[in-house]
C-alpha positions, -999 to +999 in steps of 0.1 A: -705-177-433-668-184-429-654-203-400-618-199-396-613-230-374-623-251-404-595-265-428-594-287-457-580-313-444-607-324-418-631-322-446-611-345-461-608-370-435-643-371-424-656-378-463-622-404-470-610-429-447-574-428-439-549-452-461-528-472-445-493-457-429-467-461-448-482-462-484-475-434-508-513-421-505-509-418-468-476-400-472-488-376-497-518-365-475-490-364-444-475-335-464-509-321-475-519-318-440-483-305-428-486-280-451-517-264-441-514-263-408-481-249-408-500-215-428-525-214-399-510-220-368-495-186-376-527-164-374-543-168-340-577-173-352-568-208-369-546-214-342-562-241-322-579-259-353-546-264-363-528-275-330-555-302-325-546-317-356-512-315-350-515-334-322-528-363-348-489-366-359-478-378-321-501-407-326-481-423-354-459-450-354-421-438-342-409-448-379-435-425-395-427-399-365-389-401-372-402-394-406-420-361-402-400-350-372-386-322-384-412-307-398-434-311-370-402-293-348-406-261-370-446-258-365-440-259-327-413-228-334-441-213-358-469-216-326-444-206-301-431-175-326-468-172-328-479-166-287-447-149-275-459-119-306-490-113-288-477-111-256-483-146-243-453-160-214-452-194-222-443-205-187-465-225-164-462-201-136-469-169-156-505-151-162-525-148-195-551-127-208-585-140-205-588-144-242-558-162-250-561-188-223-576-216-247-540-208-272-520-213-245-536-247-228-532-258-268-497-250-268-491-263-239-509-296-247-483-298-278-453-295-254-465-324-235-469-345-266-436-339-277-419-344-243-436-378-246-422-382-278-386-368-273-366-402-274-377-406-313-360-374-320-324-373-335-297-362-326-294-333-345-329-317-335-322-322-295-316-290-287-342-275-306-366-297-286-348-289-253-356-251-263-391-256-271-395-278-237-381-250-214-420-241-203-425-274-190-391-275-168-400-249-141-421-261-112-427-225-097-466-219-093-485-185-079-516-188-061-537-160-043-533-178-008-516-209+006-550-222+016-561-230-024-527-254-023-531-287-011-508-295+018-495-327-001-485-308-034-472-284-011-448-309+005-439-327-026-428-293-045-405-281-015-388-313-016-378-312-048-368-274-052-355-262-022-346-278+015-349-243+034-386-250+039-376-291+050-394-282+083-426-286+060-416-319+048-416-339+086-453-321+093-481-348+095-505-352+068-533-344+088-524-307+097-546-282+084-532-259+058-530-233+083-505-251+101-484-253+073-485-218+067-473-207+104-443-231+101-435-218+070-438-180+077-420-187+114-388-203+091-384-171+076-378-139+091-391-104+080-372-076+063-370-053+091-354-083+115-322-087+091-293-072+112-268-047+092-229-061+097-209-025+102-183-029+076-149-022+084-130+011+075-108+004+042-086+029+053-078+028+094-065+061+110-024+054+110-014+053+152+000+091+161+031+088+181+040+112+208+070+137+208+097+132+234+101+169+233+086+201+227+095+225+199+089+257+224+115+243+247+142+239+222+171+267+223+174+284+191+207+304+205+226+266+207+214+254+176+222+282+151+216+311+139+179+317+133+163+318+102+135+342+097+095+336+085+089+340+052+055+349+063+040+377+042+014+387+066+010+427+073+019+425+111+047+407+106+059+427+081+057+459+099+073+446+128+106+439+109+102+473+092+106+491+126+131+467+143+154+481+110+146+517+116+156+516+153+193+499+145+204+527+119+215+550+145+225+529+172+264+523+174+273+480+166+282+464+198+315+450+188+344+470+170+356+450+135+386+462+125+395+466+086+427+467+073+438+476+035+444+447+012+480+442+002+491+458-027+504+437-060+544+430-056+565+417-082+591+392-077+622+386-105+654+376-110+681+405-128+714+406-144+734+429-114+725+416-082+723+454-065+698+465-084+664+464-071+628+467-083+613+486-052+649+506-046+653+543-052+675+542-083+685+582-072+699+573-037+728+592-025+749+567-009+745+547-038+784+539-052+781+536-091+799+508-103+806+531-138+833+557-138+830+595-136+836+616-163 
């Protein structure tokens, strides 16, 4: 019957004793073993064959580990490519299926073997490493109830993260965990007590100043002559209608007086100095300055 968690390369160790680091056999069956793990860490069901003997490579000397280190890097990336594509979160904090637990406690063992081992990694692979060792950084836990965490862990973890639960800090370490969980829960108050500041308006009403004077008391007769609605409603309309009707036949209340425009006179200057251009030219007192006949 096949066993999937088998490989080659345990075989091999458990007939053959392992050559000495640093000779040319031992190098060659570094490679070998590199190799084939690196093609089953990818399927799940090899999986943790394979990270247990990759842990074997964090036990060599740091001039064989400098050696391999890259290689080793890109099988972490392989397992971690591995998890996160069947739904695995590779945090701490986060859940896991029930079936998957075992993967993940063998990834996570890998992590900590590398963290351990970080100092002997170049410079160039660094941030690959800090990448891979993100899982590890986060200290945030769930539990089901305070009373499962120990009031010491408790303590140490809210130093470190946060100092709005310091009050937890100065408590004895002989209170119960019930204690702790009343002075925690009293240093933090619940949704419904949280008080909603009134905003200001963005746009305050402008201050209305107040007339000195009233347009019904003003005297339209002093100021001019008035000048009329232009309001088109039907009332108004009719009542300017019949105001017109009533004044044709009424006599105007003053007399104007028109008188006829001037009529166009010519003005010149002639040869005799009796003639004239409005005269009669017939007149009979007129003496002719020419001789009878």
């Amino acid at each position: 019957m096949n066993q999937p968690q088998s490989s080659i390369s345990s075989f091999t160790t458990s007939q053959y004793p392992s050559p000495p680091e640093g000779s040319l056999a031992h190098s060659f069956r570094c490679e070998t073993k590199i190799a084939n793990i690196t093609y089953r860490i990818r399927s799940l069901s090899n999986f943790i064959s394979a990270a247990k003997e990759l842990l074997d490579f964090f036990n060599l000397l740091p001039s064989a580990f400098l050696k391999y280190q890259g290689q080793i890097i890109s099988i972490v990336e392989l397992a971690r490519k591995a998890l996160e594509s069947s739904g695995i979160v590779l945090f701490l904090w986060a859940s896991c299926p029930s079936k998957l637990v075992a993967h993940k406690a063998a990834y996570i063992d890998i992590l900590r073997m590398l963290q351990a081992k970080q100092r002997y990694v170049d410079t160039d692979s660094k941030r690959r490493v800090r990448v891979l060792l993100m899982p590890l950084t986060s200290h945030f836990s769930t539990s089901t109830s305070w009373a499962s965490i120990p009031t010491g862990t408790l303590v140490a973890q809210t130093r470190t993260q946060s100092t709005v639960y310091s009050s937890i800090s100065n408590t004895p370490e002989g209170d119960s965990p019930s204690d702790s969980r009343e002075t925690l829960s009293s240093s933090m108050l619940p949704p419904n007590e949280f008080r909603q500041v009134d905003r200001p308006s963005r746009s305050p009403a402008a201050p209305r100043h107040r007339r000195l004077w009233d347009t019904r008391e003003l005297s339209y007769a002093s100021v001019g002559p008035r000048h009329r609605s232009r309001s088109r409603s039907p009332h108004r309309l009719q009542q300017v209608t019949e105001g017109k009707i009533d004044q044709e036949n009424v006599a105007p209340e003053r007399v104007i007086s028109f008188r006829q425009a001037p009529r166009a006179q010519r003005f010149g200057i002639f040869l005799t100095s009796r003639s004239s251009m409005l005269g009669n030219y017939n007149r009979k007192d007129r003496i002719s300055s020419l001789p009878a006949h």
